[in-house]
Each structure stands twice: as C-alpha cells, then as structure tokens.
BAKESE-729217 format. One record per residue (C-alpha): residue in three letters; x, y, z. Coordinates in steps of 0.25 Angstrom, whole numbers, padded with zeros to 4 digits, always signed. Each point is the difference from the previous one (the first is absolute). Example, Ala and Ser with C-alpha at 12.3 -4.5 7.8 and 13.67 -1.06 7.14 Angstrom:
<rs>
ALA+0049-0018+0031
SER+0006+0014-0002
</rs>
This chain:
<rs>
UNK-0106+0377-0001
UNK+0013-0007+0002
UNK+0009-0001-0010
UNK-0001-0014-0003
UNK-0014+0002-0003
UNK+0002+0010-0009
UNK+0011-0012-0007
UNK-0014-0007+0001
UNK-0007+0007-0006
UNK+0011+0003-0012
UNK+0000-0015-0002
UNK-0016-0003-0002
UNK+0002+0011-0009
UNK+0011-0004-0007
UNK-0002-0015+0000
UNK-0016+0003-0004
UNK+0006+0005-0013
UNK+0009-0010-0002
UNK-0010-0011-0001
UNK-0009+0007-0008
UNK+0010+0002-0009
UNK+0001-0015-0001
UNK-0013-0003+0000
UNK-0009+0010-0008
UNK+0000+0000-0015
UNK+0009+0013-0004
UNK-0010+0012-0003
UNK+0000+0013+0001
UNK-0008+0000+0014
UNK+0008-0011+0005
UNK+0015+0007-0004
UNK-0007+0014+0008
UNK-0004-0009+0012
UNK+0016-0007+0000
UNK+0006+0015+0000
UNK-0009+0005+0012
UNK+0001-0012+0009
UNK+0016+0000-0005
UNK+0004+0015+0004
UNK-0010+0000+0012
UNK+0007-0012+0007
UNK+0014+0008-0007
UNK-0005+0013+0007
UNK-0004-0005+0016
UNK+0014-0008-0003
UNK+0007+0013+0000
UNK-0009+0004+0012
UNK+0005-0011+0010
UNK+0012+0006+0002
UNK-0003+0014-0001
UNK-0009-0003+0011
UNK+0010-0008+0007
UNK+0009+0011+0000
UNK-0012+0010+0005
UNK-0002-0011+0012
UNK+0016+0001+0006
UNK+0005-0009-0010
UNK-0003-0014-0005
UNK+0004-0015+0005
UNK+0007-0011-0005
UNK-0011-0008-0001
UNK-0008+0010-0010
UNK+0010+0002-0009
UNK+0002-0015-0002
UNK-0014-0001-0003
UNK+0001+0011-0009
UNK+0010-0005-0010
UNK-0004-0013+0002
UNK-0015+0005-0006
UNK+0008+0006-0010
UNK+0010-0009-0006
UNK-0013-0009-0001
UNK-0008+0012-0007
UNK+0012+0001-0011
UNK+0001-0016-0004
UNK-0014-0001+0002
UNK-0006+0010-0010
UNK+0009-0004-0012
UNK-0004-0014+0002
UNK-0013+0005-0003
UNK+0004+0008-0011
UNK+0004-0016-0004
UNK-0014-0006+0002
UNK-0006+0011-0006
UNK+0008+0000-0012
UNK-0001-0017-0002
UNK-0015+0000+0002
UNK-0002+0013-0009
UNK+0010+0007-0009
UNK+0002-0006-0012
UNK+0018+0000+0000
UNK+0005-0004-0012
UNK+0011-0007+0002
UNK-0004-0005+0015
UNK+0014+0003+0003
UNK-0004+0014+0003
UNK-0007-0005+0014
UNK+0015-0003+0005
UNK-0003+0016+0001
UNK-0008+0001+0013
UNK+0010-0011+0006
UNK+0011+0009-0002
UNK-0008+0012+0005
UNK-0003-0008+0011
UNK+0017-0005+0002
UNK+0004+0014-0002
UNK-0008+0007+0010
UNK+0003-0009+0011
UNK+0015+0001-0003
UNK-0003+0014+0001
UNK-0006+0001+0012
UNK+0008-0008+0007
UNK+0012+0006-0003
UNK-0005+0014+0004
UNK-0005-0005+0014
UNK+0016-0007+0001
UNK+0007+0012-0004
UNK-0008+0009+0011
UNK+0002-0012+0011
UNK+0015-0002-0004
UNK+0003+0014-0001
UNK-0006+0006+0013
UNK+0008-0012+0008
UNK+0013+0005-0006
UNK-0005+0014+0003
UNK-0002-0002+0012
UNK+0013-0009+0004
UNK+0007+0012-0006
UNK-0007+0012+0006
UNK-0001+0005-0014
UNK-0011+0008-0007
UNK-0007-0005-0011
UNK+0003+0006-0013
UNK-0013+0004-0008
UNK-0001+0000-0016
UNK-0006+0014-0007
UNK-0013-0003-0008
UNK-0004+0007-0012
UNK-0012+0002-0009
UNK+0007-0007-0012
UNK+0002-0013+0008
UNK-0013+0000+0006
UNK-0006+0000-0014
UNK+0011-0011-0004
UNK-0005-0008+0012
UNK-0014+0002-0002
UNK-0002-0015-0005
UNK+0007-0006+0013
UNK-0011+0009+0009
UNK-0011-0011+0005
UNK-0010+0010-0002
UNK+0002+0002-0012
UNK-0001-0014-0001
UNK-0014+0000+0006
UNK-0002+0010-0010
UNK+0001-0007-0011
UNK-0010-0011+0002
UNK-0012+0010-0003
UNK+0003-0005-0016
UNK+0000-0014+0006
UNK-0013+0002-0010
UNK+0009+0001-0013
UNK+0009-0012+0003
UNK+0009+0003-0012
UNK+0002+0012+0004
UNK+0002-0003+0015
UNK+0009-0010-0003
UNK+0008+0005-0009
UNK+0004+0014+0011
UNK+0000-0011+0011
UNK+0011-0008-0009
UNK+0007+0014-0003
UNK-0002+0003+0017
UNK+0009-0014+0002
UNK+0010+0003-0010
UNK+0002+0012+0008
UNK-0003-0004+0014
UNK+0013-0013-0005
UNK+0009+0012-0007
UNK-0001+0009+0015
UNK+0004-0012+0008
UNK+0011-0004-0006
UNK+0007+0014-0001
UNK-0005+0002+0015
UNK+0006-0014+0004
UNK+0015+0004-0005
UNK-0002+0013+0007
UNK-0006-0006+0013
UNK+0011-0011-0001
UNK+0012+0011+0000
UNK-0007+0007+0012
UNK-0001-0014+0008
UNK+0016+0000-0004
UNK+0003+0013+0004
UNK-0006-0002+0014
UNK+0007-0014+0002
UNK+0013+0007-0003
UNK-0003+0008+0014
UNK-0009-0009+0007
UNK+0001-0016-0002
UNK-0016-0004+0003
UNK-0001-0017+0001
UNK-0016-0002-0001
UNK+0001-0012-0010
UNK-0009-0012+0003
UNK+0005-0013+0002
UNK-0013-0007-0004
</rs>
C-alpha cells in the first residue's frame, strides 16, 4: 500500500465514527463503536508516515493530505460532540453546549500552531545551518498532558453511554486542553522571537 492509502484508510475510520457519533442515540454500544473507528483511523494515521519513511521518505503532496485530513478530523469530531449534546443530553443551562465549540476552537488553534511553529522553525534552521534544539520529556508531563493526547480523547467516548459522566471529563478535557495552549502559546511566541532575532523570515500573506 502507498501511504496515501493508508491516509485513506485512517479517514473512513475516523470520519465513520465521527458520523456515528452524530447520528446514533449515545449507548453504551455506540460510545465502544466511536472509540474503535476513532483509535483505528488514529492508529493507520501514525502509520502513513512511518510507512513513508520505510519507502525512502514521503512527498509533498502526502503530507498536505495528511494534515488536511487531520485538521478536519479535530473540528469535525467536537462538532459532533455538539449534535450529540443538542439532540440528547439534558444541559442545564444550554450555555454549557458553547463547551464543544470551544473544544472545537481550541484544537484547531492548536493544531495549527504546532504545524506553523515546525514549518517556520525548520526555514530559519535551515537559512542558519543551525541544528534544532530538542526539549527533554518526562514522566510527570506526560501524565500532565495526558488530557491534550487525541487518543486519549478517543478514549473517552467509550462512556459516551453515561453522558453526564462523559461530559462532565470531556468539559474537564477542554478546560485543560484551553489552559496547555495558552501557556504553550507564550512559550512558542518567545521561541518565534528568538529566531527572528537571528534570522528575519517574511511569509505573511497579503490576502
């Protein structure tokens, strides 16, 4: 297989139980469902590349397909948290539905942040000859972080069948996921400085 097949393949999955999610009345069957068409499109995602990699590398063309099915898979599934949530949870006040729109903002943000730091970083880098400098992980922040994990996330939707109870971690799970990107933003603002210190980078659209 290609690696654009295998992006395929992730999509069906993931978009599969993206509509389900929508669309089915919340039982226990259903959140189960949700969670194995979720991690397997999350887990022939991380395979694209690897496989990529494996082939002599990848092209331009598949990794604009792979985010592009990506950044629609984050927008898209907290939507349907939405729909889900109007046509079946009882939220009192109704407010609390501004919860999945949030969700939804946040990880978009997110995601489109991370990709801009890696493309802007590795044009300085390479404009500079420099290497890039690598952060140390640790157990304690993988734990701290283990609400902003996507498959966690998928995780979570097997209690789709108590949707007080899903709700309530999923509200707890945007809460932090909003927390992490603030504090990543003013960090990832002061390393977009510090490399415009050493290397000016114009990309700014006019339109």
């Amino acid at each position: 297989m290609t690696p654009n097949q295998v992006t395929g393949i992730s999509a069906v999955f993931t978009f599969g139980g993206i509509f389900l999610l929508a669309l089915a009345t919340p039982t226990w069957w259903v959140g189960v469902t949700v969670w194995g068409a979720l991690a397997l499109g999350y887990i022939f995602d991380s395979a694209d590349g690897q496989l990529a990699r494996l082939r002599g590398g990848g092209t331009v063309a598949g990794e604009w397909l792979d985010h592009v099915v990506d950044s629609t898979k984050i927008v898209s599934l907290h939507l349907a948290v939405l729909v889900v949530a109007f046509r079946h949870f009882q939220l009192h006040p109704e407010a609390w539905l501004l919860v999945p729109i949030g969700y939804a903002i946040v990880g978009t943000v997110s995601f489109f942040a991370m990709i801009l730091n890696d493309q802007l970083k590795a044009i300085v880098l390479l404009k500079s000859g420099r290497q890039a400098i690598r952060r140390r992980g640790s157990a304690v922040k993988s734990v701290l972080l283990a609400p902003t994990d996507y498959g966690v996330l998928c995780l979570l939707f097997v209690l789709l069948g108590a949707p007080p109870l899903f709700f309530t971690i999923y509200s707890l799970f945007f809460v932090a996921n909003t927390m992490h990107l603030v504090l990543a933003s003013v960090r990832w603002f002061g390393d977009m400085k510090s490399l415009s210190v050493s290397q000016p980078v114009s990309t700014r659209s006019e339109s």
